[in-house]
PyMOL Python script that loads the backbone (N, CA, C, O; Angstrom):
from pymol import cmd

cmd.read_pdbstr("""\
ATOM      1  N   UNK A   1      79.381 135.327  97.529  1.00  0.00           N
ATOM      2  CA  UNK A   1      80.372 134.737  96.649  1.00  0.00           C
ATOM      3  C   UNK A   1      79.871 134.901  95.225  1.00  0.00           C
ATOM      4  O   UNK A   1      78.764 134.539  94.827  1.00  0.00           O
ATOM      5  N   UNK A   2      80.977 135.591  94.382  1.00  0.00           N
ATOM      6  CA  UNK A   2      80.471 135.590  92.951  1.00  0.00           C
ATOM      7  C   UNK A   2      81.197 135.154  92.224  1.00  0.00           C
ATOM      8  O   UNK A   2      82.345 135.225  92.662  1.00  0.00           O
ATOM      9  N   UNK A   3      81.068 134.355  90.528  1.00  0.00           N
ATOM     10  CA  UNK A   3      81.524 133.609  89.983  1.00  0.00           C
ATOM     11  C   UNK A   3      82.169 134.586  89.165  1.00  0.00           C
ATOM     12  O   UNK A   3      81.519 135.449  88.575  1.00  0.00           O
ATOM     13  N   UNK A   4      83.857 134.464  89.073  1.00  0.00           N
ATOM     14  CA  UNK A   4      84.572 135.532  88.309  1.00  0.00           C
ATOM     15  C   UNK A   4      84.731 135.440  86.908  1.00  0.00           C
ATOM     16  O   UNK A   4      84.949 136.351  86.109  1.00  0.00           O
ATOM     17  N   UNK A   5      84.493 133.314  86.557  1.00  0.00           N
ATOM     18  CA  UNK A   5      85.108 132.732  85.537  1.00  0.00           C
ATOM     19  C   UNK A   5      85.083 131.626  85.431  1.00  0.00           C
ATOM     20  O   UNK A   5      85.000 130.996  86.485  1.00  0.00           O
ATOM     21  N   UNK A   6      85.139 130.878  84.182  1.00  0.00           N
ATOM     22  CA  UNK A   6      85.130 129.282  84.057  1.00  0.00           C
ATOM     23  C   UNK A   6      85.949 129.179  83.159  1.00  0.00           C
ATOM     24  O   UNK A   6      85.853 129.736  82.066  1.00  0.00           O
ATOM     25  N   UNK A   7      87.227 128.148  83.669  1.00  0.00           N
ATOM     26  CA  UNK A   7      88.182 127.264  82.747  1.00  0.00           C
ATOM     27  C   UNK A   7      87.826 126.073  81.992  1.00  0.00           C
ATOM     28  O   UNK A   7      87.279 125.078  82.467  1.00  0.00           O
ATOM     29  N   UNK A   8      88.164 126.239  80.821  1.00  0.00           N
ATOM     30  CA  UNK A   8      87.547 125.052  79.901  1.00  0.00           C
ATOM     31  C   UNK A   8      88.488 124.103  80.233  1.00  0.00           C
ATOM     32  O   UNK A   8      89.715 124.156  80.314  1.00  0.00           O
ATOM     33  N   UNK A   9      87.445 122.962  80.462  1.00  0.00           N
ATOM     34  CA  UNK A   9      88.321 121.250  80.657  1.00  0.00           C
ATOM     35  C   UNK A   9      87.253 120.537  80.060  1.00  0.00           C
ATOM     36  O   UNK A   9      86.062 120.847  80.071  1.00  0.00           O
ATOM     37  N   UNK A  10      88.169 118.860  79.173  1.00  0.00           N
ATOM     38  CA  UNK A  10      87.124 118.186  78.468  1.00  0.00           C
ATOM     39  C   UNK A  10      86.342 117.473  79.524  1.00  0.00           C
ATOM     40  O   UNK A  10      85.339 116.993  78.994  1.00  0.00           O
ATOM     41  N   UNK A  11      86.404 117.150  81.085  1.00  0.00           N
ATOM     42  CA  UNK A  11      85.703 116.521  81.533  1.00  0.00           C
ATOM     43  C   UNK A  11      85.214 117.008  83.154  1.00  0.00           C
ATOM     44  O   UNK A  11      84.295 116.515  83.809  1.00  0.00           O
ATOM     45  N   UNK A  12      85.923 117.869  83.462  1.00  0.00           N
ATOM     46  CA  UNK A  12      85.459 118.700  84.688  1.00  0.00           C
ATOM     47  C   UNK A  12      84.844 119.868  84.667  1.00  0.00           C
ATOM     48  O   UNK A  12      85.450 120.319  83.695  1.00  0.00           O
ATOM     49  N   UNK A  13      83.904 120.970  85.060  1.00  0.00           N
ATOM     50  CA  UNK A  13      83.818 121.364  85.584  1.00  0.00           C
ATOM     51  C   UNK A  13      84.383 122.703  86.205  1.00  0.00           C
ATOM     52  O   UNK A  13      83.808 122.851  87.283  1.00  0.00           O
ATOM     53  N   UNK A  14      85.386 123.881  85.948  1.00  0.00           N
ATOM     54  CA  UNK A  14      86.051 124.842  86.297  1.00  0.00           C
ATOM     55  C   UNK A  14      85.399 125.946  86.800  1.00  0.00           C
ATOM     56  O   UNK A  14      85.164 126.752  85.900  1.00  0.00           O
ATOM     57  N   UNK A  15      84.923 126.381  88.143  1.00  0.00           N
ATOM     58  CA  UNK A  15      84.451 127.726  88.578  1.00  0.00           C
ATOM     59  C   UNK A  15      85.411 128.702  89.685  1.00  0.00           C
ATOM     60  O   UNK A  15      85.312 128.733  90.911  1.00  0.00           O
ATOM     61  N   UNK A  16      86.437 129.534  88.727  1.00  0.00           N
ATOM     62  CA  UNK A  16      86.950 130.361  89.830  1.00  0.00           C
ATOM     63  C   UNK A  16      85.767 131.502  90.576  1.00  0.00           C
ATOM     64  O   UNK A  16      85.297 132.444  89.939  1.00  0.00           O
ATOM     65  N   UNK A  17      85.430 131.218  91.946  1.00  0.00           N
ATOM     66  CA  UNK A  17      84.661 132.198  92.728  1.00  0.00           C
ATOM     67  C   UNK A  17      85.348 133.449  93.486  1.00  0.00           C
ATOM     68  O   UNK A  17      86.475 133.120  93.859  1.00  0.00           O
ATOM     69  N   UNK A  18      85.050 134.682  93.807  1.00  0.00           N
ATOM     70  CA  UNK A  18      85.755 135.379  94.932  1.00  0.00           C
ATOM     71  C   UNK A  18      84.471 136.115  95.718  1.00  0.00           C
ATOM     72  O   UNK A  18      83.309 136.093  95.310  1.00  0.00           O
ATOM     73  N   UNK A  19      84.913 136.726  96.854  1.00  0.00           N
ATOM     74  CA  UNK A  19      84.355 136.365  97.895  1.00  0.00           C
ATOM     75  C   UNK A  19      85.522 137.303  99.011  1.00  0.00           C
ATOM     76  O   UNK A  19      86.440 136.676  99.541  1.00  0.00           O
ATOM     77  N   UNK A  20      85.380 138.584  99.232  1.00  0.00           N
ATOM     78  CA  UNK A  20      86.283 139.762 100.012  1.00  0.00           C
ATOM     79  C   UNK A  20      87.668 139.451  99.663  1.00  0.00           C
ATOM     80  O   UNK A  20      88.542 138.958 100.377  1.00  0.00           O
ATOM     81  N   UNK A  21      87.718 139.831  98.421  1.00  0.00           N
ATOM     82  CA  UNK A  21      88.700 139.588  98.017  1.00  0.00           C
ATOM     83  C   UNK A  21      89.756 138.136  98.391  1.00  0.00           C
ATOM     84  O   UNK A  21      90.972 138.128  98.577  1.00  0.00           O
ATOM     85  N   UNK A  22      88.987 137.223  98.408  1.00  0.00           N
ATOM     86  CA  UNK A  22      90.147 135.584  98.439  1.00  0.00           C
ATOM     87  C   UNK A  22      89.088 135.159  97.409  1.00  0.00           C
ATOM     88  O   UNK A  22      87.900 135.469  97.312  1.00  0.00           O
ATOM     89  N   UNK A  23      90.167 134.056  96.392  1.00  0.00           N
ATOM     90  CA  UNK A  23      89.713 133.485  95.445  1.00  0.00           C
ATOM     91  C   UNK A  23      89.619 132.227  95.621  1.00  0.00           C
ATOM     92  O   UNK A  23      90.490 131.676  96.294  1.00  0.00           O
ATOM     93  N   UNK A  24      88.642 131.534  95.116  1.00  0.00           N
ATOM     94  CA  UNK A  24      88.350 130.204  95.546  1.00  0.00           C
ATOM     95  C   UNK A  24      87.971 128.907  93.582  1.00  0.00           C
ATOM     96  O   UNK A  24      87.115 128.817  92.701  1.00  0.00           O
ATOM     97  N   UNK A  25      89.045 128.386  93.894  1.00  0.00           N
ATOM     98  CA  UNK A  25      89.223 127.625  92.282  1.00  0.00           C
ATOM     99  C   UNK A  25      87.900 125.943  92.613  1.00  0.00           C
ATOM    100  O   UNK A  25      88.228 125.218  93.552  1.00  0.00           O
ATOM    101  N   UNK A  26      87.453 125.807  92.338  1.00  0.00           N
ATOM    102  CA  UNK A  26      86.096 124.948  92.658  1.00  0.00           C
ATOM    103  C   UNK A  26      86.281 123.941  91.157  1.00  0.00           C
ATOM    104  O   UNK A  26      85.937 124.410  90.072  1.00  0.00           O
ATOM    105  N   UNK A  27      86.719 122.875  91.249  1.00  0.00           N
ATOM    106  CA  UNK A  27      86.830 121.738  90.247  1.00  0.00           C
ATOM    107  C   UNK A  27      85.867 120.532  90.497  1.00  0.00           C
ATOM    108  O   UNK A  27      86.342 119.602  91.148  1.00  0.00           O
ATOM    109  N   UNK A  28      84.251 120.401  89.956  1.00  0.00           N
ATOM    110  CA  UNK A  28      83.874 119.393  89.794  1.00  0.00           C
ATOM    111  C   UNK A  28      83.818 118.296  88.854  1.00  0.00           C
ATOM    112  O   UNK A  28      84.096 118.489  87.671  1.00  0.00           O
ATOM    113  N   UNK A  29      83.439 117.022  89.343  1.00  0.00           N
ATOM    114  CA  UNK A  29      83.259 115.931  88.136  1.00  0.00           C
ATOM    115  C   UNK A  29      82.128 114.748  88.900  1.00  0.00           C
ATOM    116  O   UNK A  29      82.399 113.929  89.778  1.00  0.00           O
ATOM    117  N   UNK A  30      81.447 114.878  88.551  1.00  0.00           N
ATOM    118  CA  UNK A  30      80.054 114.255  88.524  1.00  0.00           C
ATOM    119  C   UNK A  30      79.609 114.513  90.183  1.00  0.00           C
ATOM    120  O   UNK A  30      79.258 115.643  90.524  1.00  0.00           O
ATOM    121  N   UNK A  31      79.643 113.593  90.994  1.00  0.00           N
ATOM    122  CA  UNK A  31      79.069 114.242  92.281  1.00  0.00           C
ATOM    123  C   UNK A  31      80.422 114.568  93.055  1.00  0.00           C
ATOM    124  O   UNK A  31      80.048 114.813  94.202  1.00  0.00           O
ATOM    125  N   UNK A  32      81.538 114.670  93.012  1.00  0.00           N
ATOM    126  CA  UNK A  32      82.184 114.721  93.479  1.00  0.00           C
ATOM    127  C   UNK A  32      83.253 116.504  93.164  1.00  0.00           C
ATOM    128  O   UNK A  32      83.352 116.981  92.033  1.00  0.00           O
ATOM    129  N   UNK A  33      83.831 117.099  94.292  1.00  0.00           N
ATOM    130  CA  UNK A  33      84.312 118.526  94.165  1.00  0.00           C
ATOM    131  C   UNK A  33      85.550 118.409  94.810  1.00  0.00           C
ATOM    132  O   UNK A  33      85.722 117.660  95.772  1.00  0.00           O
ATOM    133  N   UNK A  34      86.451 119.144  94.302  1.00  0.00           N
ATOM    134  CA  UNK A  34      87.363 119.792  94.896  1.00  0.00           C
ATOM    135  C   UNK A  34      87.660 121.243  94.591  1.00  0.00           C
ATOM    136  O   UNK A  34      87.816 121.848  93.531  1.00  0.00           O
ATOM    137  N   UNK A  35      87.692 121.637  95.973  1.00  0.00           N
ATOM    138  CA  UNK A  35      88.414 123.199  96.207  1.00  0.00           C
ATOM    139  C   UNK A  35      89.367 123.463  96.680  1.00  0.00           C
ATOM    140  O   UNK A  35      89.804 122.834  97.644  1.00  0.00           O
ATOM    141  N   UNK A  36      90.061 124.615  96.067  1.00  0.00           N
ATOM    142  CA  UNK A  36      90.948 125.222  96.677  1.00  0.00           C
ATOM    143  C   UNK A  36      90.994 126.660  96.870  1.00  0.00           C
ATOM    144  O   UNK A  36      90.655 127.446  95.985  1.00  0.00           O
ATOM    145  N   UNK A  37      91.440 127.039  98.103  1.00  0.00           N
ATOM    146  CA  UNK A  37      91.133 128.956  98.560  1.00  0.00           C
ATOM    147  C   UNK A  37      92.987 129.305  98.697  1.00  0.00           C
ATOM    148  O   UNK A  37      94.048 128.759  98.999  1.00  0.00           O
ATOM    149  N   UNK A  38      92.447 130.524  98.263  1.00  0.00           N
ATOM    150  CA  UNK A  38      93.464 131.259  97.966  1.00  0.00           C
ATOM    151  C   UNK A  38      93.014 132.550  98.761  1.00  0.00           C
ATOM    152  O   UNK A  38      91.962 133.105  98.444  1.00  0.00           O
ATOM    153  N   UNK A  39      94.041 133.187 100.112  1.00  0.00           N
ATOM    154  CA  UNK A  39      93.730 133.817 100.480  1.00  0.00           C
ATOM    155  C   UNK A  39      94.422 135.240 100.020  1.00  0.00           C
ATOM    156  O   UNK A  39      94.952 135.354  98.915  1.00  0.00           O
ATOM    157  N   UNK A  40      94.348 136.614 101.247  1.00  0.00           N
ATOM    158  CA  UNK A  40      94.504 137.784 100.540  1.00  0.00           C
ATOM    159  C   UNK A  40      96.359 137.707 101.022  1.00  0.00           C
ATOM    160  O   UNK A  40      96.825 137.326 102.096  1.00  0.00           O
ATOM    161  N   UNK A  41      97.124 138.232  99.754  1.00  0.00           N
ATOM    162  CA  UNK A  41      98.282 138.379  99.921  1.00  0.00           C
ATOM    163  C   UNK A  41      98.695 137.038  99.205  1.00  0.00           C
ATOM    164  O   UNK A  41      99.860 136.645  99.146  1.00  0.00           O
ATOM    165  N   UNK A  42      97.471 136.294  98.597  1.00  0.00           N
ATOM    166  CA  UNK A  42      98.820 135.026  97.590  1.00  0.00           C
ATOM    167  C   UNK A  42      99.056 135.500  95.962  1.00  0.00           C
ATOM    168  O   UNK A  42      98.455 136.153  95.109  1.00  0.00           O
ATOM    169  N   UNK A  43     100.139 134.850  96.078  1.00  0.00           N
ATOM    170  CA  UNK A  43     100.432 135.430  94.444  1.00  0.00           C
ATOM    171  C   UNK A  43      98.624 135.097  93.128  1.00  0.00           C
ATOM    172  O   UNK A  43      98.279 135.366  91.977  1.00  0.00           O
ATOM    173  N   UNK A  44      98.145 134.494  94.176  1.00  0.00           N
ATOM    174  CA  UNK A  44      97.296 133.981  92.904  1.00  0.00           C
ATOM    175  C   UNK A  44      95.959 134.856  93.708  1.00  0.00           C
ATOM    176  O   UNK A  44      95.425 134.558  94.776  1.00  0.00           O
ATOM    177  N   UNK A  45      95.704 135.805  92.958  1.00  0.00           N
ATOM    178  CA  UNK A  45      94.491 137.040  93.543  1.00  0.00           C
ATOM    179  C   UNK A  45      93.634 137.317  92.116  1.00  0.00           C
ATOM    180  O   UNK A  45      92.758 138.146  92.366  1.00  0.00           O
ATOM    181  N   UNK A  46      93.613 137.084  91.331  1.00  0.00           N
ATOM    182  CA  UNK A  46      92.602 137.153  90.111  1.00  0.00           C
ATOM    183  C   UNK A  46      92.239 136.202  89.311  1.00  0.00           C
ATOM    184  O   UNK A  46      92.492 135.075  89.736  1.00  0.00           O
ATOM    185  N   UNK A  47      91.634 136.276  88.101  1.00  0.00           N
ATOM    186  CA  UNK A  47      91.182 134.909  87.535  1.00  0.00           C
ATOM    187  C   UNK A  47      92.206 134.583  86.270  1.00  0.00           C
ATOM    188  O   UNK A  47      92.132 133.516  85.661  1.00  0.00           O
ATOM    189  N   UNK A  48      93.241 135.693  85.916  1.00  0.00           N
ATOM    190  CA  UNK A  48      94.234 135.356  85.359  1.00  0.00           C
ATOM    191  C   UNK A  48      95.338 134.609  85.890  1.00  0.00           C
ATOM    192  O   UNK A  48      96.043 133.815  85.268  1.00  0.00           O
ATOM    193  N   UNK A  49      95.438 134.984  87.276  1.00  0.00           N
ATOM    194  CA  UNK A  49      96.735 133.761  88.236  1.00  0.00           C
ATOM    195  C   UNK A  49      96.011 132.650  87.595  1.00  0.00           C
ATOM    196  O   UNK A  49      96.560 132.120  86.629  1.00  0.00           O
ATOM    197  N   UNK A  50      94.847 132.210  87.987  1.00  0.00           N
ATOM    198  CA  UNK A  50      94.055 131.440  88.528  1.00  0.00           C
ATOM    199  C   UNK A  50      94.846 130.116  87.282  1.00  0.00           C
ATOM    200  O   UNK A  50      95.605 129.152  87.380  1.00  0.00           O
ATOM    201  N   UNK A  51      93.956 130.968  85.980  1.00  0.00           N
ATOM    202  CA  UNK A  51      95.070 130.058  84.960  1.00  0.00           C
ATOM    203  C   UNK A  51      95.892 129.693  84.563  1.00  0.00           C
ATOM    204  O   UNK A  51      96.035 128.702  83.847  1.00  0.00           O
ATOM    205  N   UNK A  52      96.813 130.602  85.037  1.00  0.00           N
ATOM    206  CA  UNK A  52      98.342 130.553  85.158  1.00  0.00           C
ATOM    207  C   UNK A  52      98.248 129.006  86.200  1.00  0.00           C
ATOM    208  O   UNK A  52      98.662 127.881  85.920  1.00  0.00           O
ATOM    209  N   UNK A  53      97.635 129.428  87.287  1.00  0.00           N
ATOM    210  CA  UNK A  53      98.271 127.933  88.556  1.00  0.00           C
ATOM    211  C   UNK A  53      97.647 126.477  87.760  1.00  0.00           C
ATOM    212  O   UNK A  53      98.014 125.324  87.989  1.00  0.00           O
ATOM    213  N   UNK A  54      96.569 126.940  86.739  1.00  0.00           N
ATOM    214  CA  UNK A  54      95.939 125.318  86.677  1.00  0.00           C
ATOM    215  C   UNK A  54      97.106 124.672  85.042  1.00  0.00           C
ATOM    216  O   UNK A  54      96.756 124.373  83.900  1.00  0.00           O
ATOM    217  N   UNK A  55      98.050 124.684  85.491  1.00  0.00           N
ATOM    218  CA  UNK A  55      98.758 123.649  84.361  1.00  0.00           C
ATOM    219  C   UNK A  55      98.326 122.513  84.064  1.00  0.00           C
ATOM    220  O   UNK A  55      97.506 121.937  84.779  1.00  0.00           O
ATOM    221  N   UNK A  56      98.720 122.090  83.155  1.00  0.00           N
ATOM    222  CA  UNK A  56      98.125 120.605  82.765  1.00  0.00           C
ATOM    223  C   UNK A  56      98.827 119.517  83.742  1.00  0.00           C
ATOM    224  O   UNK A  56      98.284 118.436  83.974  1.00  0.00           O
ATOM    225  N   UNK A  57     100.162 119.913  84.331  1.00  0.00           N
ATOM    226  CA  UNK A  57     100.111 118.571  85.326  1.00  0.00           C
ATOM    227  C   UNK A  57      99.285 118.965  86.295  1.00  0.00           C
ATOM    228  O   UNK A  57      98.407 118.147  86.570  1.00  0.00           O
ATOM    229  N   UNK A  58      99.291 120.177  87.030  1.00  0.00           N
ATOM    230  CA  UNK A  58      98.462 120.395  88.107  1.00  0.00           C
ATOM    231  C   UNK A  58      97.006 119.657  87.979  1.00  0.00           C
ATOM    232  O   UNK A  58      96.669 118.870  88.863  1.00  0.00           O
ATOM    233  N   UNK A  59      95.969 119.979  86.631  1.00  0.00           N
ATOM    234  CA  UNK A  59      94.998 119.479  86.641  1.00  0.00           C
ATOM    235  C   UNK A  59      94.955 117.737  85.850  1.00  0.00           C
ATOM    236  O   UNK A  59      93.946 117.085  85.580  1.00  0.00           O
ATOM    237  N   UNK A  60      96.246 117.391  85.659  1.00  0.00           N
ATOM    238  CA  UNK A  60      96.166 115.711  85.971  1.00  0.00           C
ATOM    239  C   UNK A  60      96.288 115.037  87.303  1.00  0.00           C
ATOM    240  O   UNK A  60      95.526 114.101  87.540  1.00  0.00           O
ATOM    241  N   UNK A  61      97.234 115.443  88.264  1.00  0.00           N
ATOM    242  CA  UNK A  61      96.859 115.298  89.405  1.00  0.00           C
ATOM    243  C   UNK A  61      95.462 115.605  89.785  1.00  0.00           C
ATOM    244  O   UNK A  61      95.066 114.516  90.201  1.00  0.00           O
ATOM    245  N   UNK A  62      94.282 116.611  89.912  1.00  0.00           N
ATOM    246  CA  UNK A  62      93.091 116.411  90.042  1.00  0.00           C
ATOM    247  C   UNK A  62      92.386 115.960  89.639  1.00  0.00           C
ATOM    248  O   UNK A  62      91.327 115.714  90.216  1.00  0.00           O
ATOM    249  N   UNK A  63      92.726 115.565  88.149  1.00  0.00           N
ATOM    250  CA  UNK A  63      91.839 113.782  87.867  1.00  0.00           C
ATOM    251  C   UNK A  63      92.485 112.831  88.766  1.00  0.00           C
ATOM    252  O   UNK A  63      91.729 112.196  89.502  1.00  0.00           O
ATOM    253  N   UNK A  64      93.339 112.681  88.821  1.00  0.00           N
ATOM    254  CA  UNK A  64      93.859 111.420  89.465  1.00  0.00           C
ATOM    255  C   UNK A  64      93.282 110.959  90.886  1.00  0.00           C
ATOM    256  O   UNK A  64      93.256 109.784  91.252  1.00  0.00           O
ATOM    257  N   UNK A  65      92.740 112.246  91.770  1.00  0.00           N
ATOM    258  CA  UNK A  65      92.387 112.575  92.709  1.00  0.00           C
ATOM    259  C   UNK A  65      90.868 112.267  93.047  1.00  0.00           C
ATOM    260  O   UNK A  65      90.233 111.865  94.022  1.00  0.00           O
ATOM    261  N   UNK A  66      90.533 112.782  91.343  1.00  0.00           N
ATOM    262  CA  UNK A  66      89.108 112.238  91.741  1.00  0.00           C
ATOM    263  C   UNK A  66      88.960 110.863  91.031  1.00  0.00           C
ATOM    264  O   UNK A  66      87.805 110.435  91.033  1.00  0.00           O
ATOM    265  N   UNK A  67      90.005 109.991  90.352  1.00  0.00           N
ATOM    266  CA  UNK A  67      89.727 108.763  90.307  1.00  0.00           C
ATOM    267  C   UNK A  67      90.005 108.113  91.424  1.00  0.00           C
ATOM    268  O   UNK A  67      89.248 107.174  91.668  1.00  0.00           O
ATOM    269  N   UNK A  68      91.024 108.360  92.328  1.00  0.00           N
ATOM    270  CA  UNK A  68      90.833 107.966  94.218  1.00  0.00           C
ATOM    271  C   UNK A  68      89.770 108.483  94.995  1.00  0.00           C
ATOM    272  O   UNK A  68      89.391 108.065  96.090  1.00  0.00           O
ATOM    273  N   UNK A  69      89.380 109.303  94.422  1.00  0.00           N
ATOM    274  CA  UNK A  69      87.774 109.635  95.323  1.00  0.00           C
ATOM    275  C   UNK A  69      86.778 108.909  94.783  1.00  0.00           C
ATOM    276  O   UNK A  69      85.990 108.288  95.496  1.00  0.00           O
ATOM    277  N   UNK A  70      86.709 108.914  93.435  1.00  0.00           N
ATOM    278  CA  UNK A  70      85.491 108.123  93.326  1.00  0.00           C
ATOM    279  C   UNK A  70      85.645 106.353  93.435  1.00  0.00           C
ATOM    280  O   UNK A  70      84.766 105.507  93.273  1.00  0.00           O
ATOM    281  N   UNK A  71      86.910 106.196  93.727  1.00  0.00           N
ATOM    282  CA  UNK A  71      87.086 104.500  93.750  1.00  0.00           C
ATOM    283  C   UNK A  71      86.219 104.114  95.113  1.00  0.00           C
ATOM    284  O   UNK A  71      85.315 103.310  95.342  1.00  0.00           O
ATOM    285  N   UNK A  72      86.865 104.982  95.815  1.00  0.00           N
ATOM    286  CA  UNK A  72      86.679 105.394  97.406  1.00  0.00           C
ATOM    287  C   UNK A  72      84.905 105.574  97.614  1.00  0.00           C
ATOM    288  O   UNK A  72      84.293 104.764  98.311  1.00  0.00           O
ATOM    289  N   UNK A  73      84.418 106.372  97.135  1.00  0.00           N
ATOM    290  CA  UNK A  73      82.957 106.332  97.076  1.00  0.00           C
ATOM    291  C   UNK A  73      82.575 104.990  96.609  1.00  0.00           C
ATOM    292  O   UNK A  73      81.788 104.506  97.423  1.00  0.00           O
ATOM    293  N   UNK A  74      82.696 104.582  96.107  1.00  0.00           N
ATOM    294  CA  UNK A  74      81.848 103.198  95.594  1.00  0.00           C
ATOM    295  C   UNK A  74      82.166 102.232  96.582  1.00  0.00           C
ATOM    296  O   UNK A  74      81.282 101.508  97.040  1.00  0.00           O
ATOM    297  N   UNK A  75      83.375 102.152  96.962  1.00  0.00           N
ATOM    298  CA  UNK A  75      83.731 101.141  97.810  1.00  0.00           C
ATOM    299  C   UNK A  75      82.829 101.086  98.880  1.00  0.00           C
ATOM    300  O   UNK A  75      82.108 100.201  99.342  1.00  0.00           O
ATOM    301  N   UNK A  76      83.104 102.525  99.220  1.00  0.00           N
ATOM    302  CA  UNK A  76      82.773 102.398 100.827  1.00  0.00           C
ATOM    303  C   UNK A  76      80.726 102.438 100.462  1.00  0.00           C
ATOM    304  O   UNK A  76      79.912 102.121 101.330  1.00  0.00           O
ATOM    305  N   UNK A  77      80.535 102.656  99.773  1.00  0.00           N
ATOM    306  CA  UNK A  77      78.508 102.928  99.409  1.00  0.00           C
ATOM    307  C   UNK A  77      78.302 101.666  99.015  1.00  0.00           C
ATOM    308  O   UNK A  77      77.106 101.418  98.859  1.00  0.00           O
ATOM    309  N   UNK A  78      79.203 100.568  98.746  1.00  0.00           N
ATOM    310  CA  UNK A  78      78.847  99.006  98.299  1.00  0.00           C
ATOM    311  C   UNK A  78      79.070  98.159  99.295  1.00  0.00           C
ATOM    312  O   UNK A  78      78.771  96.972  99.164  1.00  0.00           O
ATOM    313  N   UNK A  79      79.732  98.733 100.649  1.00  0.00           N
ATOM    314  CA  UNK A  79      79.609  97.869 101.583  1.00  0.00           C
ATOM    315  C   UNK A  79      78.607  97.736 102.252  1.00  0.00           C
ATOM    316  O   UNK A  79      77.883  98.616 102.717  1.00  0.00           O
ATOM    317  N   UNK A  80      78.486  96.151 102.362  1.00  0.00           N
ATOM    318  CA  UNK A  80      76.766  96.115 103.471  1.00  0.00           C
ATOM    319  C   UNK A  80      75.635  96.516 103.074  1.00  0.00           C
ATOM    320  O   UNK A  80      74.653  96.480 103.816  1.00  0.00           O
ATOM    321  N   UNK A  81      75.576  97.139 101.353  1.00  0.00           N
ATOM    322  CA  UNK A  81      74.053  97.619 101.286  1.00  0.00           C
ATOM    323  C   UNK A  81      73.879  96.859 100.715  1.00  0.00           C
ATOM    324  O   UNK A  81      74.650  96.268  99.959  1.00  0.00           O
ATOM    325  N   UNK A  82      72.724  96.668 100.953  1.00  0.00           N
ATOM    326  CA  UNK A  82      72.070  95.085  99.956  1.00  0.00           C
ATOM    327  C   UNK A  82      70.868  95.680  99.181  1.00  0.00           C
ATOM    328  O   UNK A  82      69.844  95.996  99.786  1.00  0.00           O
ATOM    329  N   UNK A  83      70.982  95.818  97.963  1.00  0.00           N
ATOM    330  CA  UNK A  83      69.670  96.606  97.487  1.00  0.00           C
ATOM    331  C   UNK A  83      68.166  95.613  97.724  1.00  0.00           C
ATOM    332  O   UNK A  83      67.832  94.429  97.679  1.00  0.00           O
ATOM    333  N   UNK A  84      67.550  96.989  98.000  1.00  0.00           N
ATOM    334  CA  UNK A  84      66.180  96.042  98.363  1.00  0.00           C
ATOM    335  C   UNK A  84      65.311  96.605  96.903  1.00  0.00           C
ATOM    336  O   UNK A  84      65.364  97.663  96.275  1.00  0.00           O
ATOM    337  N   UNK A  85      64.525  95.364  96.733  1.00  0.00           N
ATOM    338  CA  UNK A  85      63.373  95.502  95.853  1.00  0.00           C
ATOM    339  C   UNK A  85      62.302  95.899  95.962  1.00  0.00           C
ATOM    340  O   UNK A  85      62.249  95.865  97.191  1.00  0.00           O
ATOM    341  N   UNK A  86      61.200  96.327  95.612  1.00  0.00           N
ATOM    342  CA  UNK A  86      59.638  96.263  96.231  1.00  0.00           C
ATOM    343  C   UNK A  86      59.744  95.119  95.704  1.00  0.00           C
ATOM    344  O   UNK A  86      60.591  94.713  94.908  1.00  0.00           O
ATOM    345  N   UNK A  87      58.469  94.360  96.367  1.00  0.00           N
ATOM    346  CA  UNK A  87      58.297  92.906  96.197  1.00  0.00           C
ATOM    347  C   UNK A  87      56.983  93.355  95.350  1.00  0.00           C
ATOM    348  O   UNK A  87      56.107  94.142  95.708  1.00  0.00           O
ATOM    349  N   UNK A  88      57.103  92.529  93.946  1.00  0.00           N
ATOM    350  CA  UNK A  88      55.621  92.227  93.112  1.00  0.00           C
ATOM    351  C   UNK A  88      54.963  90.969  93.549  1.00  0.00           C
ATOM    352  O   UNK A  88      55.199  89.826  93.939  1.00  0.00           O
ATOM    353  N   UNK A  89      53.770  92.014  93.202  1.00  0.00           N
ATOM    354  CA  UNK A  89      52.908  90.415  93.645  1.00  0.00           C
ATOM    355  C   UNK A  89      51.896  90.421  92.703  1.00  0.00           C
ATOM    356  O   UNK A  89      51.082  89.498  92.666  1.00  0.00           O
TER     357      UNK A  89
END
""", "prot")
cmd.dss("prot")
cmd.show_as("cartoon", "prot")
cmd.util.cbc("prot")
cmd.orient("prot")
């Protein structure tokens, strides 16, 4: 897999990859990723579609997505753990 390109965003992350010819759009934001593959025969086959598909609503919905993912991470990593200390002595 090789990296074709990076879309500028003020807070994510943009790596279009390809890989036998299917393109793969890779959106991170802090530990958290989303991908999407694009296989052979979709309208979106280079790193010019690529920008064409990421509109600005498209990539507000993927913030939005990762503000439900990361709500979701905390929730579920704050249940039941009880942080432990070393004990000073």
């Amino acid at each position: 897999m090789r990296t074709i390109g990076h879309i500028d965003h003020p807070s994510n992350k943009i790596t279009v990859l390809e890989h036998n010819n299917k393109i793969t759009l890779q959106i991170e934001s802090g530990l958290l990723s989303q991908s999407f593959a694009f296989r052979d025969g979709s309208p979106v086959s280079d790193f010019a579609a690529v920008q064409k598909f990421c509109t600005p609503d498209f990539l507000a919905k993927v913030d939005q997505r990762f503000l439900e993912m990361n709500q979701d991470y905390f929730n579920q990593i704050s249940q039941g753990i009880e942080e432990k200390f070393p004990e000073i002595i």
